[in-house]
N, C-alpha and C positions, 0 to 999 in steps of 0.2 A: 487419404488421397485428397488432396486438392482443387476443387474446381477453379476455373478460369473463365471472366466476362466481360466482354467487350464492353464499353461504356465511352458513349459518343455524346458533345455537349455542344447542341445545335438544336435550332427552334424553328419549327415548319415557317414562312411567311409565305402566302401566293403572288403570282406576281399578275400584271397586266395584260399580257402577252395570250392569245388564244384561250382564252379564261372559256369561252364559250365550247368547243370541240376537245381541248386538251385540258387537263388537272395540270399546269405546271407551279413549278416552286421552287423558288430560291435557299441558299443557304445562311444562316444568319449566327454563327458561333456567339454563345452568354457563356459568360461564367458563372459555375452553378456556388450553390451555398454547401454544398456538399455533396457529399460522393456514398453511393452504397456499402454499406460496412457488413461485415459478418456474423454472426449470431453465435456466441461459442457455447450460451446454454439453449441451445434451439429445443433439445431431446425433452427439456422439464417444464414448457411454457407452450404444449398444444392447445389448438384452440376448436372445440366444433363448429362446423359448421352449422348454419340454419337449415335446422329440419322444417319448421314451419313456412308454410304459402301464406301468404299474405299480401293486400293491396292498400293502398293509403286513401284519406280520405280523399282528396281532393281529384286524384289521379288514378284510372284503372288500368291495371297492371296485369301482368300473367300470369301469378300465383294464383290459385285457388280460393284463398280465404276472401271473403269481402272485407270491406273496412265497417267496424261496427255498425248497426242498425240500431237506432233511433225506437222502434216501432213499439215493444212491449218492457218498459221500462220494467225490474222487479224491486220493489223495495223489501227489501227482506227483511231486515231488524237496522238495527243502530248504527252495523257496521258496513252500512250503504253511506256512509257521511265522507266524503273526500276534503282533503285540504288546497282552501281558495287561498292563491296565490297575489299577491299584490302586481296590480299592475305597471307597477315599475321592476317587478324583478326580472323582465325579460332583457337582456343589453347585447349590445349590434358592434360587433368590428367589421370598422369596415377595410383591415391591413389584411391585401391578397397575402396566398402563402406563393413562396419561391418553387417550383418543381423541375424536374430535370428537362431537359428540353431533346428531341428526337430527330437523329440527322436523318434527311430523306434528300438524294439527288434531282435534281430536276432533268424532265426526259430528256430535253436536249445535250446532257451530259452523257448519254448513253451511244455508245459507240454504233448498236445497232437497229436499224429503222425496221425489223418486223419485234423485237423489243418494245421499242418506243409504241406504238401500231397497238397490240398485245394489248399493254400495261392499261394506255388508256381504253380501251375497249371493256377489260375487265372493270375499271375506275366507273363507265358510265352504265355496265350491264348489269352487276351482281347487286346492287340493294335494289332493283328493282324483282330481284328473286324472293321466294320462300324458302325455307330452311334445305330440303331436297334438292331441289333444282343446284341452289348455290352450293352443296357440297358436289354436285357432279360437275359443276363449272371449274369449280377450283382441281376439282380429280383431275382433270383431262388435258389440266396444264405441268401436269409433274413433270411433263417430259423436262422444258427448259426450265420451269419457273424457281426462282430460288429466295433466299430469304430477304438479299434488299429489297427483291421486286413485290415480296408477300407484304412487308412494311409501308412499301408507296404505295400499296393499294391501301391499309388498314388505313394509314396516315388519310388520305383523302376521304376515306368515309366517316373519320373522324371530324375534317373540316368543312364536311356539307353538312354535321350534323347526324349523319345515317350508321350511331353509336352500335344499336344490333349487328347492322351488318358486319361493323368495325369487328366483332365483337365473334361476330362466328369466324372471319376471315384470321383474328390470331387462334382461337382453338384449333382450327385446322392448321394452320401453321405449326403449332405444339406438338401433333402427332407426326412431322415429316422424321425423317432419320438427320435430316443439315440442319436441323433447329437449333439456333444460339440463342439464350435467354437474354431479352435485350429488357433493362432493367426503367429502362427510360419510356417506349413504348407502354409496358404494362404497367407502368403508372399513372401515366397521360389517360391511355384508356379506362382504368379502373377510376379515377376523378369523375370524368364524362360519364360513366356509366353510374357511380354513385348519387353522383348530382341531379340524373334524372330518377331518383329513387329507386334503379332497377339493383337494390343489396344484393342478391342472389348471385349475380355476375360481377356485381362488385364485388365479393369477399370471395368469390370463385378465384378472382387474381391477387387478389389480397392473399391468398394460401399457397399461388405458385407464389409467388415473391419470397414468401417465408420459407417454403419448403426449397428454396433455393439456397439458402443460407444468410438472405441480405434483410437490414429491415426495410420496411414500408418507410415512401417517403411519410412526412406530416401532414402532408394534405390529406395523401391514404386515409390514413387514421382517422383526421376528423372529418373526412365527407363521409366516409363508411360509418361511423357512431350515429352521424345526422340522419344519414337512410336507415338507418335500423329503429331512430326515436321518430322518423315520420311515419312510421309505419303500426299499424294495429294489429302484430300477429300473437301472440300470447308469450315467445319466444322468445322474440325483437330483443326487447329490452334487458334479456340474459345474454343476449349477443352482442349487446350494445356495450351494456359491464365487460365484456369479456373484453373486447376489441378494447376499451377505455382503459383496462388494468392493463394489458397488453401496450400498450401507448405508452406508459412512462413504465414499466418493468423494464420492458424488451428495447423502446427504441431511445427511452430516455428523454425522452422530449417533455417539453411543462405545456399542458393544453393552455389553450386563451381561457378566458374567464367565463365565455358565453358558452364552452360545453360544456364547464365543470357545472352550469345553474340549468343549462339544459338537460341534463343526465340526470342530477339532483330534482328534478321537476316530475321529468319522466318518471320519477321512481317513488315520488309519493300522491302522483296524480289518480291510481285508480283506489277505490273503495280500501280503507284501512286492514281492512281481514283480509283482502285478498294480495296487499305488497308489504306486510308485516316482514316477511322473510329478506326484504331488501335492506333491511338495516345496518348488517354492516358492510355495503356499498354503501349507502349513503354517509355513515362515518367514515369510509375511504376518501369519499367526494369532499368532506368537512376537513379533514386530516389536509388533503392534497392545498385547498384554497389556502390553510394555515400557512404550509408550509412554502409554499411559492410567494406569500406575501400579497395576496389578490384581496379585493374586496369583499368583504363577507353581506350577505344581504342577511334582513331582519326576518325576511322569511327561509334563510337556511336554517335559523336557530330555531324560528316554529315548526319547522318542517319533521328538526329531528325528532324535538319533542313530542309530536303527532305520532311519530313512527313509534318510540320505546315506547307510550303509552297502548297500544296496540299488542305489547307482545305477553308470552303465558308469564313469565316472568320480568314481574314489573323490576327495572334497573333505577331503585331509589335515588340513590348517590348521582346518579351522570345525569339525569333527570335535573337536580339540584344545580350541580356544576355549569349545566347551560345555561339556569336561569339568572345564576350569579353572576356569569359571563355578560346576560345583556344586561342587565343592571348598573355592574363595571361600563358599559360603552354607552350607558343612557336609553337603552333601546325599551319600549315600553312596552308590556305586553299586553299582545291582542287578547283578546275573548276567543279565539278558535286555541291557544295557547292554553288558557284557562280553562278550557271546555278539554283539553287534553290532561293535564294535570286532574280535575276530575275524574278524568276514564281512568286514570293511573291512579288514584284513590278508590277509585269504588273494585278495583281489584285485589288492592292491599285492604282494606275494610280502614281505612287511615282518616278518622271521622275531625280529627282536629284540623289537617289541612284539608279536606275537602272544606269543613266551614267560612276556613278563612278564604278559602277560592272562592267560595260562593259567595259571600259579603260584596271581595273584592266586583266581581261580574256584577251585582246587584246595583252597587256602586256605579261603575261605567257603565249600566245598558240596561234603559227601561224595560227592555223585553226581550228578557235573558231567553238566548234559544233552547228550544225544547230540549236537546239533546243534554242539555246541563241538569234538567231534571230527573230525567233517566238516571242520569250517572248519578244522581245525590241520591234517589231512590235505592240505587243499589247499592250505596254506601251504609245507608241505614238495615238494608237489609240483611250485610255481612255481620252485622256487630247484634241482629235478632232482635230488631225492630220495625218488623212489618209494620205496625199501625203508622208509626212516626212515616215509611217510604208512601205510604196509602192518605195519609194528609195533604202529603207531595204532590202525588197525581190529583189531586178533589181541586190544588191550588192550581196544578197547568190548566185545568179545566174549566177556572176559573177566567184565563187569559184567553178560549175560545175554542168552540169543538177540540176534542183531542182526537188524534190522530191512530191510526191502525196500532203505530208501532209503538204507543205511549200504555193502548189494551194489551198489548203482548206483553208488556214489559209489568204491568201489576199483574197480571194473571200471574205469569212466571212465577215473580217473588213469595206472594202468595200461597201457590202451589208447593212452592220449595220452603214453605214457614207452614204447608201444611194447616191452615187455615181456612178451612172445608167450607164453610158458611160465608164467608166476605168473598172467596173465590170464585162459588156456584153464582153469589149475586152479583161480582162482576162482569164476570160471563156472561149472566141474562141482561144485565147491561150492554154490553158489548153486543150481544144478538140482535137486540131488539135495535141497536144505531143504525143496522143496516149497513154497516161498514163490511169491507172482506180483502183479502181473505180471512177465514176463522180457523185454519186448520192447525197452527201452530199455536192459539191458544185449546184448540181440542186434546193437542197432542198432552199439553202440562196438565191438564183434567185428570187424564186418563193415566200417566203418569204417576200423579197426587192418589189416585183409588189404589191404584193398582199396589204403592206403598204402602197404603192402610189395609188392606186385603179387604177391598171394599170390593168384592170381584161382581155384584147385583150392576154397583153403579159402572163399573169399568164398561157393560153391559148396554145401560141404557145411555152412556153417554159416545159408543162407536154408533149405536142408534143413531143418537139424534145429530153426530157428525154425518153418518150418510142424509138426513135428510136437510140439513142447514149446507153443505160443501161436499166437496168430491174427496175423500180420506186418500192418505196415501199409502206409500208401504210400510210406513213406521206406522201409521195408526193401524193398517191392519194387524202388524206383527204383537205389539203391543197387544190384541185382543187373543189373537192365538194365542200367547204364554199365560194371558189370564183364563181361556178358555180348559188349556193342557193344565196347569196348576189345580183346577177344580176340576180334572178328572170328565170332564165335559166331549169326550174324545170325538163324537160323533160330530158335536157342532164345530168342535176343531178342524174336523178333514172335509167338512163343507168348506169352511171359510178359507183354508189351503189350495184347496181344489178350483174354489172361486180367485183367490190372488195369483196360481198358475196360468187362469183361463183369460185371466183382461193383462189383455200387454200392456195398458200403463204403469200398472202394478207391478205384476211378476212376482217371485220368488228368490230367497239369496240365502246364501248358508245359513244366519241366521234363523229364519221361518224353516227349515229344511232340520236342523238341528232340532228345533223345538219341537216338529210334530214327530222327530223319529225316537226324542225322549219319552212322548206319549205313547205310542205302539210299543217300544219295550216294557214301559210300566203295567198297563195292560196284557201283556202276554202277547199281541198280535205281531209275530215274525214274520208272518207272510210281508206284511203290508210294510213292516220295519226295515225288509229284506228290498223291497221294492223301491221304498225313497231312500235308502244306502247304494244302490246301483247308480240311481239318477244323481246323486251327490258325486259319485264319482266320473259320471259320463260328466257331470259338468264342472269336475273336478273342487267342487267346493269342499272346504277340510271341515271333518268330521270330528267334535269332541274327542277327545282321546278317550273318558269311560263308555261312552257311547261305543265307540267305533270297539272298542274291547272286545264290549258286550256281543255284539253283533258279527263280530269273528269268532267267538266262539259257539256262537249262536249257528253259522254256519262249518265250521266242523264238527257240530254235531251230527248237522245232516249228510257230512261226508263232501261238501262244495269247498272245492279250492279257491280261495278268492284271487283274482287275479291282479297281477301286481300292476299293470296298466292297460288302458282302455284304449284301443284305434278310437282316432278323434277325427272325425270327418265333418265337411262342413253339409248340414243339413238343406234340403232344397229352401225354407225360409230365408236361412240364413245367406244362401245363394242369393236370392233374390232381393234381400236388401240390401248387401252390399254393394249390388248392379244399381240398384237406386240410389243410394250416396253417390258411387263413384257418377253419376248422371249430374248428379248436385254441387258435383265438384271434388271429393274425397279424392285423392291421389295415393295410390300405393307404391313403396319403398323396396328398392331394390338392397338385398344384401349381398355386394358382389361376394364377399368371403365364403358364402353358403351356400352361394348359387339357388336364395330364396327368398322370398320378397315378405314383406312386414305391413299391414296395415297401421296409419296412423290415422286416428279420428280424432277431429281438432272442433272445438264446436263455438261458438260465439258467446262471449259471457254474456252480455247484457243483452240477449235476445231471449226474449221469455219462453218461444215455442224451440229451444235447444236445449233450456235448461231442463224441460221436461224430458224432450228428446234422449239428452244424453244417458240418463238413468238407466234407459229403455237400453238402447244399443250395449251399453255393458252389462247387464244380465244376460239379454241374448249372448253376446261372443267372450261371458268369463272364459269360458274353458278357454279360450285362444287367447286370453291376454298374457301380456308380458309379466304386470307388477298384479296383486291382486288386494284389495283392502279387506280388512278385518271387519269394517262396520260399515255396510253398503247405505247411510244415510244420504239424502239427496246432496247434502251441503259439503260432504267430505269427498263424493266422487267428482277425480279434476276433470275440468271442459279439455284436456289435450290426452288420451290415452293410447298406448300400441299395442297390437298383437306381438305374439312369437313371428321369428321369422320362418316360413314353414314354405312350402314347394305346391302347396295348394292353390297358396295368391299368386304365384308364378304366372297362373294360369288368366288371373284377373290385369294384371301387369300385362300380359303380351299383346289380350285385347284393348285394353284402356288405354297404354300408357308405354308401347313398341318406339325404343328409339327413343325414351326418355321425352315422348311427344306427346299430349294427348289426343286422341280420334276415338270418334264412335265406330263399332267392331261394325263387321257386316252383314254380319248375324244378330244384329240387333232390332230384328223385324219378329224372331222366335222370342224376342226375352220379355219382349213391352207388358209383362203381367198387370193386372190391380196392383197387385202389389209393391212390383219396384216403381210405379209413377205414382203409389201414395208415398212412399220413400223418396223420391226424388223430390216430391212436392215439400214433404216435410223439412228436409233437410236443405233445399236448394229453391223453394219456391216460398210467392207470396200471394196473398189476396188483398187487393188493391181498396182503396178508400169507396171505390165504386161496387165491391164485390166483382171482378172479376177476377183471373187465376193468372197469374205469370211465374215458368217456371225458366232458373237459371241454366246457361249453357256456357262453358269458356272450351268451346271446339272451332274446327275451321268452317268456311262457309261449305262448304261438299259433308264434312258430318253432321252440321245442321239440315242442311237439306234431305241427308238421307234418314233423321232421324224422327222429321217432319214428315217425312212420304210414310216412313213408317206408322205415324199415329191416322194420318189421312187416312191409310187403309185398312183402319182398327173403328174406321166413322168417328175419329174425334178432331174436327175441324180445328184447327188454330191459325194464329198468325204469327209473324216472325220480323223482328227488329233488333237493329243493334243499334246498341251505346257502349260507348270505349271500345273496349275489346272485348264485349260479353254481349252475346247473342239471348233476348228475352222470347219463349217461345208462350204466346196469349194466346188464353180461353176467354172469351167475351161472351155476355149475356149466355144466350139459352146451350153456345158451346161449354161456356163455364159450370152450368149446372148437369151437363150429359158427363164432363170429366170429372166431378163429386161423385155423381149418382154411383159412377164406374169405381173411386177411391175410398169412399167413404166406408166399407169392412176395413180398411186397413190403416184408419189413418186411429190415432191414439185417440182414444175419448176424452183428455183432459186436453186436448189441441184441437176438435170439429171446433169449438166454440169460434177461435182462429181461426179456423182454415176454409171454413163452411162458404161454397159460392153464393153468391145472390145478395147476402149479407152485406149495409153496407156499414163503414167501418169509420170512426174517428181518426185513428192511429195507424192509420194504413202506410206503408213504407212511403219514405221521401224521397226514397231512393230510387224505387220505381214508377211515384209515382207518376211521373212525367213523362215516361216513354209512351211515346205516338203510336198508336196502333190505325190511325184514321185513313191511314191510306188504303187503297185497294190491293198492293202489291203485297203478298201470302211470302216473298219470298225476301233471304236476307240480303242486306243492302250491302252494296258493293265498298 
């Protein structure tokens, strides 16, 4: 069957005429450039929507996420190094795009004067509403109101600018039963709405358009790509490729030239390890510029380079092919080029062209960057020349203190060449610089024993990790198995018992697996019988001989094991989630289920999340959706979801009724230690001054009510807003009464962070400017 759509080609102008009392407007017929056409493979080219909340830097918005913070930078290894972009690769059109234009009558064309009365009344009343109000405004006109009259309103709230409002006035219009899909309007509005960054509602219309059968015009397209690459949600930019593949698949269009370098930017701007997987969008983006005949910049060819050299499998040949490519066009290659071709050698152990790379850099650049030595170091080390990569390092050292991640990187090699004496001495080296952190060269120590079944030193070296740094769960794990290995059972189920009892630690099938090998070796079924229930309560998968073992182990004793556990959420687990969702966490309705999904989305480059997040998936494995195999800190992603289950139902109706957020009202019973060490952690900060500010994105009535709540818990604060986010401050000796009350609950590897009083270098930029100096306790209007 058929649909059929009206399509009017007429362009709002206002006129002069009672501009002050009345919205009127004249008719101005364009001729457009084109007409909505139909989609005949629409069924094989869906597109998701954005699951993640997110806000841009410059601009605060209504999603959830913040835009990255600044505060606790983490360098982690090598693969912290991003590619710097020439500052001419940015270029500006400034040729508008053409879009359909939207007939709207002016009032005095209307036949009837309580019509006319109405229309403007609605025009001057409804943006100055909230969400509620304005949908019982629009309710209470169903009797007469119809769809040109629903469009002269949107249309005016488009022309004051008041795009929100535009913006609830066509959703409501969507649900009437006389709704005609007017193709012209919701592209107008979707522009306006993309422009001001607010994607969410952008690609909200962006999805009726499509799901109507037509495509999007082109501006669609490229205002919606731009709000997705302005934005910092983890997500964005798989949104961004999608809507950008979509653009020439679906509507056929050839982008300008500044989205295909914007998209291409976006996608190799963060840390190499973490947009490896973008690669072949980025050869889409190179493919596309070929083929339309555009300008190619000198940094798309470094760009890609940077990318292959990044991936598990180095791509020799296309590697080569680019570089012949700039050579053919005269383009001469950077040193971050070279520095990449390196990293793509010391993965193939390719000791002839890393030489010739290095000469080459030697040649152009007194002071070849660090990262070039690294990668030569570990060229040498692939072909089983530690001494020659250990010259390397003696000579960076030579050009000035060396750096954290120059000791990681000989330790490593070292350890992996098994070189027990040049290893222990660089490490006492590295100790004694007072450099930190030291835990990831603890980790390759202990690693290196643990190979040689040196199990005395594996011993003293988790020692004197606890005494130099804070071990984490790989250093604990890594002891436990040397612990179980030497039959050491007793000190095992200490050191298990101690990793179940500090939540920054924890427990993961891993360590769970290892000490249930030891109690079966041992004879101890009780005890074997006990961490095999708890593997299952929290649904971690058990070795298959193991698990054998231990069902047969209980039919002997005549227990049926059961084939699945009721999974309930535990009061901790209650109470942290109340503290995220406080922090800003949003949960996910699944209408098909009729149950809702936790997403926890956490910040990369914020050093108190990356701890964070470890923590929060141990707690809620059993509830996640996807589960990894090797819970190391660096493989668990910063964006992860529960199942969709009828539990969070419950979390959804309070938080988040009407797809709104509000503080429940019962939110005077919940304010635990606990969920405002969770909220803190997750949603708050401690300022350069040491005081406490924690994040709020609720209306001013649930900030109030959520302030009266701590008021009568005796924890003073104050309350201010910037943008659209409500900051609720603990200052001086309130900041240290709301520690004193958090501090059981906040992680031990974050007090260091989070501790009041303290004051701080690197205290947020974000926050740190919000005014608390006034007397006024309440939020600002």
């Amino acid at each position: 069957m058929l649909l059929s759509f009206r399509y009017i080609n007429h362009q709002i102008t206002p006129t002069q005429q009672n501009q002050r009392s009345y919205p009127y407007f004249h008719l101005r017929r364009l001729s457009l450039p084109s007409k909505p056409h139909r989609n005949p493979t629409l069924s094989l080219l869906s597109s998701s929507s954005s699951s993640a909340a997110v806000s841009t830097r410059n601009v605060v918005y209504e999603t959830p996420e913040e835009a990255k913070e600044g505060d606790f930078d983490v360098l982690r290894d090598d693969e912290a190094e991003r590619y710097n972009f020439d500052g001419s690769f940015e270029s500006t059109e400034l040729k508008r795009f053409e879009s359909p234009a939207v007939e709207v009558k002016e009032l005095d064309d209307l036949p009837e004067q309580w019509r006319r009365s109405k229309l403007a009344w609605l025009c001057k009343e409804l943006p100055a509403h909230r969400s509620g109000t304005f949908i019982r405004v629009l309710n209470a006109q169903r009797k007469w109101i119809r769809q040109d009259d629903v469009t002269f309103v949107a249309v005016h709230c488009m022309r004051i600018r008041e795009n929100e409002s535009a913006f609830r006035v066509y959703k409501w219009m969507v649900e009437q039963n006389w709704f005609r899909f007017d193709f012209a309007l919701a592209t107008k509005l979707a522009d306006y709405l993309g422009k001001e960054r607010k994607y969410l509602k952008c690609r909200e219309i962006f999805d009726d358009i499509v799901n109507q059968g037509l495509i999007p015009n082109e501006s669609t397209f490229h205002i919606l790509i731009v709000a997705y690459l302005s934005s910092s949600g983890s997500s964005c930019i798989e949104e961004a490729c999608g809507v950008y593949n979509q653009m020439i698949h679906l509507g056929g269009y050839k982008p300008r030239l500044s989205l295909h370098n914007s998209l291409f930017k976006a996608l190799v701007t963060k840390p190499g390890g973490s947009c490896k997987q973008h690669l072949k969008q980025a050869e889409f983006v190179f493919h596309n510029l070929i083929t339309h005949g555009l300008k190619i910049h000198n940094d798309i060819y470094g760009g890609l380079i940077w990318l292959h050299s990044y991936q598990d499998v180095i791509d020799k040949e296309r590697i080569e092919s680019l570089r012949a490519e700039m050579k053919s066009l005269g383009i001469e290659e950077s040193v971050e080029v070279r520095v990449s071709v390196l990293r793509a050698c010391a993965k193939e152990g390719d000791v002839s062209e890393a030489e010739r790379t290095w000469e080459k850099i030697l040649s152009s650049n007194n002071k070849p960057p660090a990262q070039a030595f690294l990668y030569l170091m570990e060229v040498y080390s692939r072909i089983g020349k530690p001494m020659k990569s250990l010259e390397i390092f003696r000579s960076l050292q030579k050009r000035g203190p060396p750096n954290v991640v120059s000791y990681y990187k000989i330790v490593e090699l070292l350890c992996k060449a098994q070189e027990t004496e040049l290893a222990e001495s660089l490490m006492v080296e590295f100790i004694e610089s007072g450099m930190k952190p030291l835990t990831r060269s603890f980790i390759d120590m202990i690693h290196m024993y643990y190979n040689l079944s040196l199990h005395d030193k594996v011993e003293s070296t988790f020692l004197r990790c606890m005494e130099k740094c804070r071990p984490n769960q790989t250093v604990y794990s890594l002891y436990l198995d040397s612990l179980v290995l030497t039959d050491k059972l007793d000190r095992a189920e200490e050191i298990f018992n101690q990793m179940h009892a500090d939540e920054a630690i924890g427990v993961d099938a891993k360590s769970c697996n290892t000490i249930l090998s030891g109690y079966l070796a041992s004879a101890n079924y009780a005890k074997a019988e006990k961490i095999y229930d708890f593997m299952r309560e929290k649904k971690y998968e058990t070795e298959s001989p193991l698990k054998e073992k231990v069902e047969y182990i209980l039919s002997l004793k005549h227990k049926q094991v059961e084939k699945s556990l009721s999974t309930k959420l535990s009061k901790e687990q209650r109470e942290i989630l109340i503290g995220l969702l406080l922090g800003g966490l949003r949960v996910e309705l699944d209408e098909k289920k009729k149950s809702c999904a936790v997403n926890f989305v956490f910040r990369e480059n914020f050093q108190i999340h990356s701890f964070l997040k470890r923590h929060i998936y141990n707690q809620f494995h059993e509830w996640l959706a996807s589960k990894l195999m090797d819970n190391d800190d660096e493989n668990i992603p910063y964006q992860f979801t529960t199942v969709s289950h009828t539990y969070f139902k419950f979390f959804a109706d309070q938080f988040c009724p009407q797809e709104q957020p509000v503080i429940p009202k019962l939110i005077h019973r919940w304010l635990t230690p606990r969920v405002l060490a969770y909220w803190y952690m997750y949603g708050g900060y401690r300022t350069s001054s040491g005081d406490i500010l924690l994040k709020l994105r609720f209306g001013k009535e649930d900030v109030l009510r959520i302030t009266k709540s701590l008021k009568a818990n005796s924890l003073n604060c104050r309350v201010k807003k910037k943008g659209t986010v409500f900051w609720v401050g603990f200052l001086g000796s309130d900041a240290a009464e709301f520690w004193k009350l958090t501090e059981p609950f906040v992680l031990a590897d974050l007090k260091e962070f989070l501790e009041a009083g303290i004051e701080s270098s690197n205290g947020s930029s974000k926050t740190s400017n919000v005014n608390f100096s006034s007397d006024d306790d309440s939020p600002p209007n």
